[in-house]
N, C-alpha and C positions, 0 to 999 in steps of 0.2 A: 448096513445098519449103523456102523460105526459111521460112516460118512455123512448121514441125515445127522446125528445124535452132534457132529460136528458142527456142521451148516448150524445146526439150533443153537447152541450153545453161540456161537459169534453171532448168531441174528440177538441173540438176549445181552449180547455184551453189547453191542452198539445201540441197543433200543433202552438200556440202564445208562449208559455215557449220555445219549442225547437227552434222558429223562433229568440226571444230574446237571447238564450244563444247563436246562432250560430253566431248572431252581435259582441260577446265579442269576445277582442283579444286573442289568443291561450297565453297560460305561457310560458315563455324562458327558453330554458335547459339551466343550465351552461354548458359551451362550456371547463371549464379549464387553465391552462398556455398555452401559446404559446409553442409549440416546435424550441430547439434550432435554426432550422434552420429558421424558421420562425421571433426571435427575433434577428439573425444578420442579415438579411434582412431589418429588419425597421433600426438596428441602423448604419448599413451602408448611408442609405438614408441619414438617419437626420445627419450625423456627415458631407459628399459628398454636400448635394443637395446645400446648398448655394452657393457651389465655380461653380458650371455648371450655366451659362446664354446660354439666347435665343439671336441669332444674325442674325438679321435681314437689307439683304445689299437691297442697292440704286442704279438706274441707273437712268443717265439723259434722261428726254428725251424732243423733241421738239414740241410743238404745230406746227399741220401744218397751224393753219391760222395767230394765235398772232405771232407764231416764237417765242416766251418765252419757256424758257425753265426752266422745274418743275423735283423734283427729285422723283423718283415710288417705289414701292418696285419691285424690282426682284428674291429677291431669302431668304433663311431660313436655318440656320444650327445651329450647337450646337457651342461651347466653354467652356474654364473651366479656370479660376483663377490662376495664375500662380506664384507670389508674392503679397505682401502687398502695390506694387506702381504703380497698376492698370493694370500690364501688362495680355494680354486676350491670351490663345493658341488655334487655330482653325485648321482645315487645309486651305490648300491655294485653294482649289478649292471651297470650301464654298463664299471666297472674291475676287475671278478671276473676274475682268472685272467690279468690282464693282466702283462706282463713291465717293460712303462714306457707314459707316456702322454705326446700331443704336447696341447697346447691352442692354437687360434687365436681372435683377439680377432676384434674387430666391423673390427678394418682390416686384418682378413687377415693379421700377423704372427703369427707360431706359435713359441712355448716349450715345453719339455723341461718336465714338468711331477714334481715330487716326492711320493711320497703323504703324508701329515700323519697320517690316523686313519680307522678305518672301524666302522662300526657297521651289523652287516648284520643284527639285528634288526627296526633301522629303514627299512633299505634307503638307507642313508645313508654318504656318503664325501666326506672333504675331501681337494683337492690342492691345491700352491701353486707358484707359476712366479714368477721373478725378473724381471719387468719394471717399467719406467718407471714410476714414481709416477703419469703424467700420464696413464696409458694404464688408469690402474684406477681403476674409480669402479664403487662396488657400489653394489648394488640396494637400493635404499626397503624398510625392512622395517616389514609390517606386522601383523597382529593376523590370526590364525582364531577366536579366542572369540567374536567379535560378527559374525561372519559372518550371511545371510539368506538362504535359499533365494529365487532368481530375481533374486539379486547379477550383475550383467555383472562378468566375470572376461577376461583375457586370458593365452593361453601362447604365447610366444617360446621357438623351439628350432631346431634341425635335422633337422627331417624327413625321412627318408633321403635324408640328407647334403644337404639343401637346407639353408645357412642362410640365418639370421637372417629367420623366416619367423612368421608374426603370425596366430596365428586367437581369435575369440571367442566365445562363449558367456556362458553362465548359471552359477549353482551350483546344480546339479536336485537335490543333496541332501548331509544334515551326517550326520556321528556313521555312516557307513560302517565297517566292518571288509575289510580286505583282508591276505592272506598275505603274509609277506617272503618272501626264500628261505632261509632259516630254519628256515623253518613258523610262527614266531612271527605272532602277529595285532596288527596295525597299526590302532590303533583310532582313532578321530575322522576318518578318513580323508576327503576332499572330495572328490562326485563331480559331475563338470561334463561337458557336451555342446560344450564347444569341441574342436576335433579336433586330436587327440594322436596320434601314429601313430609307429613305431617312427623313434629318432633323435630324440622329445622328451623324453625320458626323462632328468630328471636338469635338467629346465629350469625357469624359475620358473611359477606360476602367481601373477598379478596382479590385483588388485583396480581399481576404474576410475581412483584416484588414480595408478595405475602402484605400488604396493604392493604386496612379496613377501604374499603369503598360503599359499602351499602349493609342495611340488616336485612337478613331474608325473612319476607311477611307473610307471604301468600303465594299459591299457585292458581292458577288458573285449571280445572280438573273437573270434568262432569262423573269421573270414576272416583275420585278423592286418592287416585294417587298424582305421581309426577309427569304431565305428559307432556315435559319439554320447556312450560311458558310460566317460569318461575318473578314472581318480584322482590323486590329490595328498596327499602326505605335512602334514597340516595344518603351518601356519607357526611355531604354539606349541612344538609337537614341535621342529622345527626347532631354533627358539631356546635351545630348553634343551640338546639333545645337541651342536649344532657346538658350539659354544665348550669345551666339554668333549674333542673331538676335539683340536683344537688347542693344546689346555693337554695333556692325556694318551695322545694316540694312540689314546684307547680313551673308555667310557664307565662309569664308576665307580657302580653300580648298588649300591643297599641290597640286604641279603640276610640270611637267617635262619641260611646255614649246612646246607642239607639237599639230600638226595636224593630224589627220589620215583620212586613206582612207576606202572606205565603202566595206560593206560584198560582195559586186557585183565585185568592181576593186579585191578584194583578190581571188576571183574566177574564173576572166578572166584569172590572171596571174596564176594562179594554184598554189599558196601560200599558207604555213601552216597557223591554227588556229593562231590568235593572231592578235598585232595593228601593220597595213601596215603605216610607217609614210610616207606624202606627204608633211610636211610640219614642219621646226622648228623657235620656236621662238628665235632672238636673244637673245644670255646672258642667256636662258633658259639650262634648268639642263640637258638635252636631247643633246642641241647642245655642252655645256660644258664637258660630255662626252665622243665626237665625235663621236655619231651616224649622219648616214646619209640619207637621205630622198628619196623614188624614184622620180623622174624628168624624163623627155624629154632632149635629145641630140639635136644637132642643126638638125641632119636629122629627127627630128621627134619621132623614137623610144626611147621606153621606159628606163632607164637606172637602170638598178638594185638599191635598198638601204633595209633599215633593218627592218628589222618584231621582234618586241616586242612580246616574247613568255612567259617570267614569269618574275613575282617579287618575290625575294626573295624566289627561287626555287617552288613558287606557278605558276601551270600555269592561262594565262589569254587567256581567246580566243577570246576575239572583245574590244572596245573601256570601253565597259561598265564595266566589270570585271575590267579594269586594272584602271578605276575609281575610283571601290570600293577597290583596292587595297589598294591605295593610300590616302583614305580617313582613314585609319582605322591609318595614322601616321599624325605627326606635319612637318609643315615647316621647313627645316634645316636640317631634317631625311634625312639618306643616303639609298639609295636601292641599289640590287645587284639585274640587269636588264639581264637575257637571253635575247639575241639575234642571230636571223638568219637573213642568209647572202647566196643569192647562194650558199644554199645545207650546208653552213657551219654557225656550233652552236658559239659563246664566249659569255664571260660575264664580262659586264662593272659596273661600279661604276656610280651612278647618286645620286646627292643633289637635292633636293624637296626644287622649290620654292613656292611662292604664287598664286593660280590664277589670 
């Protein structure tokens, strides 16, 4: 009896020992240095994440019984710093229909934010908030012309309403077209597999130096989340239209002065590719020219006039192209317009005015 009562007793001391050690916490392996790819990821973040705010827009709306009217939230996207005198770059569909907007920084302080200029073309909008010099530090700008496909990129945003939140990828490819809301076509556009999902919109896209390269617009997503095929406003674009935002509220685009007709009337009349003009502005560079418009004769039918077929021996086949043509010069530029004419080619001389 004594000998069982023994055995018990050391079975219960070793089944209490193993029950107390298995309380203790396990020892930590070292883990080692980060690897390279690993330590420009954090320091990308930390040099980027202050210049990216969370911006959060307002709509009015009306009580139906006071009839006072309160301002709600409607909607959530990203932004990122753009100089040191508050100016905020987003896209413009982030701030579509918005009544005001709030912006919060990377320390969670949030500004009344002012609109500056928008260019929904581009899909482009600047706002600007009055805070602290010490509190604005914009974003490293860098270069999309010398971009590479299978460049590591990074996007900082607010993903439904998560901020200040870091994912990466590649540039899987250059010279993209994607639609504004518009309908205008957004050319050179950068498409990356870093995951972009609603609420990055309007945020930078980063090159490995931490380097704006692009705004991210849009995904490509039949689920409405991120499945890989993100875009970005190239950085070039970029550079050229904000400053122009914040000098004119707007974007000062060359122009010929004309109207055109739509892809249906070019079809009816069995027209080549190109802009069917219906209409010129006076004094405009179009009618300065002498090109001429098709119209209506007193009996009703249609009277022949001139189809804008290339610029500057590029051809253009609808409104849009010969847009982008145009855009890619200054006011006062001269072009050398292809023109058809009842079956017959010439080419004129036109001065680019202002829109």
């Amino acid at each position: 009896m004594r000998r069982t009562t023994t055995l018990l007793l050391a079975a219960l001391a070793l089944t209490l020992s193993a029950w107390a050690h298995a309380q203790q916490p396990r020892p930590v392996s070292p883990r080692g240095p980060l690897d390279a790819q690993e330590q420009n990821n954090i320091a990308v973040f930390r040099k980027v994440s202050p210049s990216v705010v969370h911006i959060t827009t307002l709509a009015q709306q009306r009580d139906f019984f006071s009839r006072n009217v309160t301002e709600v939230p409607s909607g959530t996207g990203s932004g990122f710093l753009w100089d040191e005198r508050g100016h905020i770059v987003t896209n413009f569909h982030v701030i579509r229909g918005a009544s005001a907007a709030k912006v919060t920084l990377s320390d969670q302080t949030a500004y009344d934010a002012t609109l500056v200029g928008v260019d929904p073309d581009r899909d482009l909008a600047v706002l600007r908030i009055a805070a602290p010099r010490e509190k604005l530090q914009p974003v490293p700008m860098g270069s999309s012309r010398d971009l590479l496909v299978g460049q590591t990129v990074y996007a900082i945003g607010n993903p439904f309403g998560l901020d200040q939140t870091l994912t990466r990828g590649i540039v899987s490819a250059l010279n993209r077209e994607i639609e504004s809301m518009t309908q205008r076509t957004i050319r050179g556009a950068i498409q990356t597999d870093a995951a972009i999902n609603p609420g990055n919109s309007g945020g930078p896209l980063l090159d490995s130096a931490g380097r704006l390269i692009g705004v991210n617009t849009s995904i490509f997503s039949p689920s409405g989340g991120s499945n890989g095929i993100g875009f970005a406003i190239p950085a070039d674009e970029v550079n050229r239209v904000v400053p122009q935002l914040i000098k004119h509220g707007r974007v000062i685009r060359p122009a010929l002065g004309l109207t055109a007709g739509t892809e249906q009337l070019r079809e009816v009349l069995r027209l080549p590719k190109g802009v069917v003009l219906i209409g010129l502005q006076a004094g405009g560079g179009a009618q300065r020219a002498g090109l001429q418009p098709f119209m209506r004769g007193r009996d009703g039918r249609i009277v022949g006039g001139d189809v804008i077929t290339a610029v500057n021996g590029k051809p253009v086949a609808d409104l849009d192209e010969l847009l982008s043509e145009l855009e890619e010069r200054q006011v006062g530029d001269k072009v050398t317009l292809t023109v058809w004419n009842g079956g017959k080619t010439r080419q004129v001389q036109a001065q680019l005015g202002s829109d």
